[in-house]
PDB file of N, CA, C and O in Angstrom:
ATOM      1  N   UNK A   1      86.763 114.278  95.154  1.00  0.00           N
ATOM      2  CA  UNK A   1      88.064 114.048  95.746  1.00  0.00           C
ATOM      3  C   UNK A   1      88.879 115.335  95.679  1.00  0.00           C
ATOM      4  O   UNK A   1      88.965 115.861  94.569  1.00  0.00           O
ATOM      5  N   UNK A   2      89.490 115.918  96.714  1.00  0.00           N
ATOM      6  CA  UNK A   2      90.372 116.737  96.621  1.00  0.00           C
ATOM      7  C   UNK A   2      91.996 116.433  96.442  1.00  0.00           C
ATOM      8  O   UNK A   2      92.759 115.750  97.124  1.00  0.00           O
ATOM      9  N   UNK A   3      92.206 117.216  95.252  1.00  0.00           N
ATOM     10  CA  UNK A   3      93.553 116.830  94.709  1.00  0.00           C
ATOM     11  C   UNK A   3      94.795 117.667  95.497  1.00  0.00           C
ATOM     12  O   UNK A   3      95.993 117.507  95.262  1.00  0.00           O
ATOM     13  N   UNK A   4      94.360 118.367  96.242  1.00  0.00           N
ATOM     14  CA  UNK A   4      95.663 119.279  97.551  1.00  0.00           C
ATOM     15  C   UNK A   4      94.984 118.943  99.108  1.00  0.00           C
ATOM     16  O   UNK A   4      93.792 119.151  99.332  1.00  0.00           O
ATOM     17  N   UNK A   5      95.589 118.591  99.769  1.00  0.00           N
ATOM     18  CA  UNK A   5      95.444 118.721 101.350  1.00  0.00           C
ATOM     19  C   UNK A   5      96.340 119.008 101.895  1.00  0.00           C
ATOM     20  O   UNK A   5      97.356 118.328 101.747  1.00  0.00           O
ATOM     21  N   UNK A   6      96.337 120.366 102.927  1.00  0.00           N
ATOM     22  CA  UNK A   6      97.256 120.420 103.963  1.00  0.00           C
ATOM     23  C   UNK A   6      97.225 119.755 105.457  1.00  0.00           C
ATOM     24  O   UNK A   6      96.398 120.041 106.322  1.00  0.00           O
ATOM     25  N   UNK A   7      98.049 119.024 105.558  1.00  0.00           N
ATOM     26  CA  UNK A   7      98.677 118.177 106.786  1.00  0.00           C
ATOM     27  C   UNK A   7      99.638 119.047 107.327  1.00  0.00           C
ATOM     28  O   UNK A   7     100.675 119.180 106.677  1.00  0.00           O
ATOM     29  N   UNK A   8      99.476 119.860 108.701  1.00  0.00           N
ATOM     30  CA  UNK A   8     100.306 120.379 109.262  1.00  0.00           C
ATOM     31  C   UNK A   8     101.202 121.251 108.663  1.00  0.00           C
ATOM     32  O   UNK A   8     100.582 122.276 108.378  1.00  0.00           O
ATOM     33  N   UNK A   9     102.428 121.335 108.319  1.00  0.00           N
ATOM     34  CA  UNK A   9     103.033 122.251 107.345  1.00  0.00           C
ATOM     35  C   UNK A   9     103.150 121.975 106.114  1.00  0.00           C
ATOM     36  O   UNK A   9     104.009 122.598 105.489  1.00  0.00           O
ATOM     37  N   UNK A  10     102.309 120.946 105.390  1.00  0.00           N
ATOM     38  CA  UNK A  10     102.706 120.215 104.691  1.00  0.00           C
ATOM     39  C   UNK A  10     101.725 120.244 103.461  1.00  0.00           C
ATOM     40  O   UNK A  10     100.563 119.982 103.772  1.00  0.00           O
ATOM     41  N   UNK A  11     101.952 120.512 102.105  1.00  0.00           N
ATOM     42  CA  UNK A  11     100.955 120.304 101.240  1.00  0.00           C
ATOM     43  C   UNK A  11     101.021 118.708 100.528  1.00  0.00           C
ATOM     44  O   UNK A  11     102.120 118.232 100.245  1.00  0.00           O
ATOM     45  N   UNK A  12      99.799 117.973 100.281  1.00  0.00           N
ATOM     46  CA  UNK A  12     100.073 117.076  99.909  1.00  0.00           C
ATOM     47  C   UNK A  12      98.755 116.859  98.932  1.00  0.00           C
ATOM     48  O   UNK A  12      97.577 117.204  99.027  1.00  0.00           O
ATOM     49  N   UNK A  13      99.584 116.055  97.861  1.00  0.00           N
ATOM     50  CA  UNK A  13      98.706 116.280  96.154  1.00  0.00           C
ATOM     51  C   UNK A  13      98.500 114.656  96.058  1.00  0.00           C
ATOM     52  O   UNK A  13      99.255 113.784  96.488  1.00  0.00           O
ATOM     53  N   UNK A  14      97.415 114.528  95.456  1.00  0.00           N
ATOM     54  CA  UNK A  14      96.813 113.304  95.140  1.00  0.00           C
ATOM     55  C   UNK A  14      97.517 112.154  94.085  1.00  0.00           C
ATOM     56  O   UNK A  14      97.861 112.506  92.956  1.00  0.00           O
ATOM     57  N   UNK A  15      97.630 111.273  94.381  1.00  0.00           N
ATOM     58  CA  UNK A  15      97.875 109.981  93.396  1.00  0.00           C
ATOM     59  C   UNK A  15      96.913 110.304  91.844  1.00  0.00           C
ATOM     60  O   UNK A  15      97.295 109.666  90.863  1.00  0.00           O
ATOM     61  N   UNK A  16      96.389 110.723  91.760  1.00  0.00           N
ATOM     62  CA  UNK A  16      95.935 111.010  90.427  1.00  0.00           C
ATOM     63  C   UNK A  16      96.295 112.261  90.019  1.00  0.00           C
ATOM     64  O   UNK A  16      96.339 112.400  88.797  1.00  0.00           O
ATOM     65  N   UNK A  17      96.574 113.244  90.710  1.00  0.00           N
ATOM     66  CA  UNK A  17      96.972 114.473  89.861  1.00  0.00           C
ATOM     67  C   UNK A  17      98.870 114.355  89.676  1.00  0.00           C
ATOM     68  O   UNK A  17      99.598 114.920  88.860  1.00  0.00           O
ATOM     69  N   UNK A  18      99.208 113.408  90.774  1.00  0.00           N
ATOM     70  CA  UNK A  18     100.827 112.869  90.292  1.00  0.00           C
ATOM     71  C   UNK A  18     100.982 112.391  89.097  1.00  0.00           C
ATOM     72  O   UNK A  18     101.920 112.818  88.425  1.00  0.00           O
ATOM     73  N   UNK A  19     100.110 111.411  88.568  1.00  0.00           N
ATOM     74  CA  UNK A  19     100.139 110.444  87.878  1.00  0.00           C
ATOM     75  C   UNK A  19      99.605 111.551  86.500  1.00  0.00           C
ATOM     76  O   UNK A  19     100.145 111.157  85.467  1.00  0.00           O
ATOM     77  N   UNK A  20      98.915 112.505  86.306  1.00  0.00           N
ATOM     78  CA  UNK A  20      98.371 112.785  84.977  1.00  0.00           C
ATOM     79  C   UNK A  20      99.807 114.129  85.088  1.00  0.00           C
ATOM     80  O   UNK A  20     100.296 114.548  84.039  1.00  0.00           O
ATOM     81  N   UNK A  21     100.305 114.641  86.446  1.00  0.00           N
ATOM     82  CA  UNK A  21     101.213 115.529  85.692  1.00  0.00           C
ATOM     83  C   UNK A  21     102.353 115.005  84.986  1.00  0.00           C
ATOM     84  O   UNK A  21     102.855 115.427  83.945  1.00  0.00           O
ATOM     85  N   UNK A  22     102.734 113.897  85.794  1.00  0.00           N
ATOM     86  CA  UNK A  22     103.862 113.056  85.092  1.00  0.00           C
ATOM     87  C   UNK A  22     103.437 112.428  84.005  1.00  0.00           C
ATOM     88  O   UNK A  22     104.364 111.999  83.319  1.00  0.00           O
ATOM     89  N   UNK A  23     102.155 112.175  83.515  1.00  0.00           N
ATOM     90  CA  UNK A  23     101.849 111.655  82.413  1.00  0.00           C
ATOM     91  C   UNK A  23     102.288 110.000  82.928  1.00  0.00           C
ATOM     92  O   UNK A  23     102.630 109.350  81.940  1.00  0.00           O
ATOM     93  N   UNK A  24     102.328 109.519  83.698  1.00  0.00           N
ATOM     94  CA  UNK A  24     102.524 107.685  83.560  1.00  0.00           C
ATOM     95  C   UNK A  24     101.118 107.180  84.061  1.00  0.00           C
ATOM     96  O   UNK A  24     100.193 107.991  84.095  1.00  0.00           O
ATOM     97  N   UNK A  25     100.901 105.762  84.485  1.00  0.00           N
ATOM     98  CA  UNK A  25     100.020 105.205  84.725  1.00  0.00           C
ATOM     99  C   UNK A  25     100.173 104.694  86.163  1.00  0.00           C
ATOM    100  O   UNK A  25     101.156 104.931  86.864  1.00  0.00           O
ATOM    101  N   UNK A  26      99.346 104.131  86.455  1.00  0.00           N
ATOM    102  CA  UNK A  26      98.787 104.107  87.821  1.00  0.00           C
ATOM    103  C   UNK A  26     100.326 102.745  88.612  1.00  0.00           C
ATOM    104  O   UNK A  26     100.933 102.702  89.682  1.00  0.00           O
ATOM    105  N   UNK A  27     100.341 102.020  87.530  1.00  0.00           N
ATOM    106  CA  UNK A  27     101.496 100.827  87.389  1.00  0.00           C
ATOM    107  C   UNK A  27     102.938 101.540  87.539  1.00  0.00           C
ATOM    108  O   UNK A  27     103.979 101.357  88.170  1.00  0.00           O
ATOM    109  N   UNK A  28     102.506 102.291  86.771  1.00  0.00           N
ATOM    110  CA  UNK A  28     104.478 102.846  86.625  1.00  0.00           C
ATOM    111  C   UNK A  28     104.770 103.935  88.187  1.00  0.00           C
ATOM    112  O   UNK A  28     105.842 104.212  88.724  1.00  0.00           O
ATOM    113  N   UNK A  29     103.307 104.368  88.584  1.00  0.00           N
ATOM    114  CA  UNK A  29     103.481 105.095  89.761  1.00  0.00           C
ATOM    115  C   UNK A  29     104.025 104.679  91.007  1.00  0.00           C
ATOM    116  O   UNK A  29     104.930 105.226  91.638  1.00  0.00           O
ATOM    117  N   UNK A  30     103.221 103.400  91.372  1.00  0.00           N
ATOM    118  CA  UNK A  30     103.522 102.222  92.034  1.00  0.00           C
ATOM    119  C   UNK A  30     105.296 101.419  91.940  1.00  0.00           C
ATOM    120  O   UNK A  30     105.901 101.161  92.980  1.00  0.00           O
ATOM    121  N   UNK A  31     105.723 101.210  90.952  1.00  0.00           N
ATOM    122  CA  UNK A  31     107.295 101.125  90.375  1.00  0.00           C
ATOM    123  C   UNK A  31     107.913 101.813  90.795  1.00  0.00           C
ATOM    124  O   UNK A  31     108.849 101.404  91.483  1.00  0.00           O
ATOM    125  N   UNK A  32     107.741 103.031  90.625  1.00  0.00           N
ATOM    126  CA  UNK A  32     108.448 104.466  90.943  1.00  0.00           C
ATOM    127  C   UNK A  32     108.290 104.428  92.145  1.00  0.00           C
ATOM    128  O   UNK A  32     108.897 105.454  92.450  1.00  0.00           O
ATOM    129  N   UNK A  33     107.822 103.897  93.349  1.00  0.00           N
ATOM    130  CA  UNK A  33     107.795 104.315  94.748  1.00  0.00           C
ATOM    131  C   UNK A  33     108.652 102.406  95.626  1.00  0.00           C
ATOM    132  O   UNK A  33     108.209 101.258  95.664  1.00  0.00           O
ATOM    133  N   UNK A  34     109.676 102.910  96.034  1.00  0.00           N
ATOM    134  CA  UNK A  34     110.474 104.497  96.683  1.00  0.00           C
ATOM    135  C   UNK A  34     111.564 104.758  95.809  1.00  0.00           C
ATOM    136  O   UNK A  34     112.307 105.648  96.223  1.00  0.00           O
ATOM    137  N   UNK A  35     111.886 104.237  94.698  1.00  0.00           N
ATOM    138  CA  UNK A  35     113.346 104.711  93.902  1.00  0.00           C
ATOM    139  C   UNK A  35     113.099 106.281  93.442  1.00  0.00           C
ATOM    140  O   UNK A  35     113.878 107.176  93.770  1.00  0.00           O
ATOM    141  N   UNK A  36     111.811 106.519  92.569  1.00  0.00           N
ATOM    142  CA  UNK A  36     111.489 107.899  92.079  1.00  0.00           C
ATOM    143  C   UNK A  36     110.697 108.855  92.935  1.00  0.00           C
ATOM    144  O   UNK A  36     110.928 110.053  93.097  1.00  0.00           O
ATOM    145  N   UNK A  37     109.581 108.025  93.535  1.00  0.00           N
ATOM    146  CA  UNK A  37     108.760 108.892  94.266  1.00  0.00           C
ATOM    147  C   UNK A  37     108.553 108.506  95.902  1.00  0.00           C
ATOM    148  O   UNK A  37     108.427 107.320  96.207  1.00  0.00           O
ATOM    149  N   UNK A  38     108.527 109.509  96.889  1.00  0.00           N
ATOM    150  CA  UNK A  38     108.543 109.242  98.036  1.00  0.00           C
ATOM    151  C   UNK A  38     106.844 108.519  98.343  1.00  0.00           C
ATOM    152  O   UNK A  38     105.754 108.871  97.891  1.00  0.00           O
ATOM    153  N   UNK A  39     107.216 107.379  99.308  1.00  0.00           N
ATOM    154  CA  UNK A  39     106.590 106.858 100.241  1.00  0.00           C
ATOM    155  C   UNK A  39     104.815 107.733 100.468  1.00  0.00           C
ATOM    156  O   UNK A  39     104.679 108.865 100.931  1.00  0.00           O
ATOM    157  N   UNK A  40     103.850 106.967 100.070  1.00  0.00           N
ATOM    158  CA  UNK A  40     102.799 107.856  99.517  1.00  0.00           C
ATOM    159  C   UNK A  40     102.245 107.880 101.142  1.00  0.00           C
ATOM    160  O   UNK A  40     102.708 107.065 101.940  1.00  0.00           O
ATOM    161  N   UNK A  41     101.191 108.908 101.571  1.00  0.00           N
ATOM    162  CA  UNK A  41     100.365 108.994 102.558  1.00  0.00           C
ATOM    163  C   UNK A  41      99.054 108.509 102.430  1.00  0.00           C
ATOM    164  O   UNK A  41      98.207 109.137 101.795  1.00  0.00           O
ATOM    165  N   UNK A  42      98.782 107.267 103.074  1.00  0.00           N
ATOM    166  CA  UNK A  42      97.099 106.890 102.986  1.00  0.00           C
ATOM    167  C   UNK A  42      96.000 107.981 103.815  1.00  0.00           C
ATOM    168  O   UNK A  42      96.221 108.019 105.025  1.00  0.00           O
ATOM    169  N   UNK A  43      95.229 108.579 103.495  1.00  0.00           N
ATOM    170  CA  UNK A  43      93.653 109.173 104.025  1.00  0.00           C
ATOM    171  C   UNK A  43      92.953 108.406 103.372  1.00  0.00           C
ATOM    172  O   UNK A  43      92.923 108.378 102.142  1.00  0.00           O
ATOM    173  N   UNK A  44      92.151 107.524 104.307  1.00  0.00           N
ATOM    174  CA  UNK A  44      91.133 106.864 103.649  1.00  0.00           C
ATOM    175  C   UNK A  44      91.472 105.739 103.261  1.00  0.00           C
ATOM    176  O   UNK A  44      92.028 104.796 103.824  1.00  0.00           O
ATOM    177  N   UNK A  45      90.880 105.999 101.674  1.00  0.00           N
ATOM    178  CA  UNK A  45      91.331 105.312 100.572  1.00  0.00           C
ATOM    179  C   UNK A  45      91.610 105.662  99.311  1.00  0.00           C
ATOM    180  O   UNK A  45      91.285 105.249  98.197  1.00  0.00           O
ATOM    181  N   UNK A  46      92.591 106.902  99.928  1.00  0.00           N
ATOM    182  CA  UNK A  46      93.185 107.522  98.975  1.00  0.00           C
ATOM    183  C   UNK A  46      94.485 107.860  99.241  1.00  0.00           C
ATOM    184  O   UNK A  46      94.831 108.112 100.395  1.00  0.00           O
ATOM    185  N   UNK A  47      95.314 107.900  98.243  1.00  0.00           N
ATOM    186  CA  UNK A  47      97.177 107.787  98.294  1.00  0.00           C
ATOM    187  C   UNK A  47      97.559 109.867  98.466  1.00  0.00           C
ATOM    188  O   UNK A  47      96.747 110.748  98.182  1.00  0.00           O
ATOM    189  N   UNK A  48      98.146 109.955  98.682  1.00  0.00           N
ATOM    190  CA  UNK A  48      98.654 111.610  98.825  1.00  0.00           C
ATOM    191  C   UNK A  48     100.039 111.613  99.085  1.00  0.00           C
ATOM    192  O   UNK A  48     100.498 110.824  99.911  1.00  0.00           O
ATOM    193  N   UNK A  49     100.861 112.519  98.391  1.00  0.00           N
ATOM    194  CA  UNK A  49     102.320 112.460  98.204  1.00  0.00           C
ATOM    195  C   UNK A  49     103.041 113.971  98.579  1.00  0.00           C
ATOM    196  O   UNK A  49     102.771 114.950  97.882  1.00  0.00           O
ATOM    197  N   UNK A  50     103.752 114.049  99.456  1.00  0.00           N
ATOM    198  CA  UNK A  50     104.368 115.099 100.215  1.00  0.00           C
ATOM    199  C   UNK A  50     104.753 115.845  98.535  1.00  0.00           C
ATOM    200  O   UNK A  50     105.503 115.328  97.707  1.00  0.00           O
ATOM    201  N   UNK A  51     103.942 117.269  98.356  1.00  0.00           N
ATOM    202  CA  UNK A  51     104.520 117.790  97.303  1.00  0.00           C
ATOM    203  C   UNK A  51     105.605 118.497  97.247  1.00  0.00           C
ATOM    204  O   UNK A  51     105.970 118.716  96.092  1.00  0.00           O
ATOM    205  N   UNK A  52     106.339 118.991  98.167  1.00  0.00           N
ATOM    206  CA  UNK A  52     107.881 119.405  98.010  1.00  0.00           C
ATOM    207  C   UNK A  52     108.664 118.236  97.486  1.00  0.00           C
ATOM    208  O   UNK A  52     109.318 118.050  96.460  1.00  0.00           O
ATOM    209  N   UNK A  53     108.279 117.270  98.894  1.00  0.00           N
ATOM    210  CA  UNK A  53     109.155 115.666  98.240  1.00  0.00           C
ATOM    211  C   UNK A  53     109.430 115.190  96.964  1.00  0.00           C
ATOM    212  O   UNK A  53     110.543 115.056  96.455  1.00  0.00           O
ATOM    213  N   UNK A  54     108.213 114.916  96.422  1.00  0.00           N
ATOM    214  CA  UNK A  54     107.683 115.070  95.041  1.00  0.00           C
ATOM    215  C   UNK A  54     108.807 115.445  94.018  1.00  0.00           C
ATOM    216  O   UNK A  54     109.681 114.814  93.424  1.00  0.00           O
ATOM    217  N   UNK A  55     108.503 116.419  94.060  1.00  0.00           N
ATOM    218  CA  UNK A  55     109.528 117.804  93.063  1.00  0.00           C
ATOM    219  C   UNK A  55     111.158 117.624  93.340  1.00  0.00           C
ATOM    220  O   UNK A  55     112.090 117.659  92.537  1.00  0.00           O
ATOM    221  N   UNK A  56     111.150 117.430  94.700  1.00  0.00           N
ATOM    222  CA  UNK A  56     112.685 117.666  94.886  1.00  0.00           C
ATOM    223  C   UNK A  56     113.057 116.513  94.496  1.00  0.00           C
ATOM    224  O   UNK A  56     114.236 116.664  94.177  1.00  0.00           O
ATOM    225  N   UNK A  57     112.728 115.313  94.307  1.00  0.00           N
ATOM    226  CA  UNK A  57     113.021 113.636  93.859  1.00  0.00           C
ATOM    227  C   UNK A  57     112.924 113.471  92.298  1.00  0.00           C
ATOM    228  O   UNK A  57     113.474 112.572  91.662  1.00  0.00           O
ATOM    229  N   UNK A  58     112.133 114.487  91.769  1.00  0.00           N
ATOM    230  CA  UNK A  58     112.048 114.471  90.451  1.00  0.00           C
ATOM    231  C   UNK A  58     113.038 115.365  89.899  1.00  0.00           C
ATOM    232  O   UNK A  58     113.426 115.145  88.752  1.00  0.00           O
ATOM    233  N   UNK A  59     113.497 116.329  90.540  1.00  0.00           N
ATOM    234  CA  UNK A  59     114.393 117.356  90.115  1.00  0.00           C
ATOM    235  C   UNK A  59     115.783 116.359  90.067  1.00  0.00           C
ATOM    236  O   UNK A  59     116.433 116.159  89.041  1.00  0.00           O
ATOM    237  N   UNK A  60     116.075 115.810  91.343  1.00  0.00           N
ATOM    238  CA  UNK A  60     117.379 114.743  91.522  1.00  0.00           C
ATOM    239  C   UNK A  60     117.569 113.709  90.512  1.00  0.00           C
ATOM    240  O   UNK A  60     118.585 113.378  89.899  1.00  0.00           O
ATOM    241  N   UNK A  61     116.095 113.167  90.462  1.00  0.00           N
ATOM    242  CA  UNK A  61     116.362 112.225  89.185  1.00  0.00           C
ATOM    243  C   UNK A  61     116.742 112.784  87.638  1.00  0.00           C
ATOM    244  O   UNK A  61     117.550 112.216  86.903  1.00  0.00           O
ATOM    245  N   UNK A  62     115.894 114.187  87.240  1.00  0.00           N
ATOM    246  CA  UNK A  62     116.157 114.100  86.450  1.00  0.00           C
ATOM    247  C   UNK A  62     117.828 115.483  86.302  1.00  0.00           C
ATOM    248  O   UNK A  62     117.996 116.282  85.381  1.00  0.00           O
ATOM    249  N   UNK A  63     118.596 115.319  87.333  1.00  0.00           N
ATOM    250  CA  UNK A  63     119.732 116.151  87.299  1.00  0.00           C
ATOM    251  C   UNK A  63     121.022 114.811  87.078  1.00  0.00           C
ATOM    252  O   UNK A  63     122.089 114.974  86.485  1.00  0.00           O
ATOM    253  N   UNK A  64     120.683 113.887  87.548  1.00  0.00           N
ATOM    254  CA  UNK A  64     121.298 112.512  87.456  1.00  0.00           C
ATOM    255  C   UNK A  64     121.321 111.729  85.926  1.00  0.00           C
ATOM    256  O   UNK A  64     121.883 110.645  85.776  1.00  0.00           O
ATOM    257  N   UNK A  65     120.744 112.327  85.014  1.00  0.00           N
ATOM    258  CA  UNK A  65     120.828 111.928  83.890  1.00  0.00           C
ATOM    259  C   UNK A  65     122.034 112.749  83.218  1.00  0.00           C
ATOM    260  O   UNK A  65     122.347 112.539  82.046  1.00  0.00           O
TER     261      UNK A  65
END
């Protein structure tokens, strides 16, 4: 499985390398979408998450504390 794909201008990182950088579980990832994490991209049968999006949603959340 590749954990980066580019889509057009777009880099996008895998549901498992989200999940082990944030350290949560596959459950809490799922929770987190759409309050924490943007709206995932299906290939296949596999999840992929706009990685700017990503970052900039995690940066907001955690500037909001």
């Amino acid at each position: 499985m590749r954990e980066r794909i580019m889509l057009s201008d777009r880099e996008l990182v895998s549901a498992p390398s989200i999940i082990k950088r944030l350290g949560i579980s596959y459950e809490t990832m799922y929770r987190w979408i759409p309050d924490v994490l943007p709206p995932p991209i299906r290939i296949g049968k596999r999840l992929y998450f706009d990685k700017d999006e990503v970052e900039n949603r995690i940066l907001l959340t955690q500037d909001s504390k």
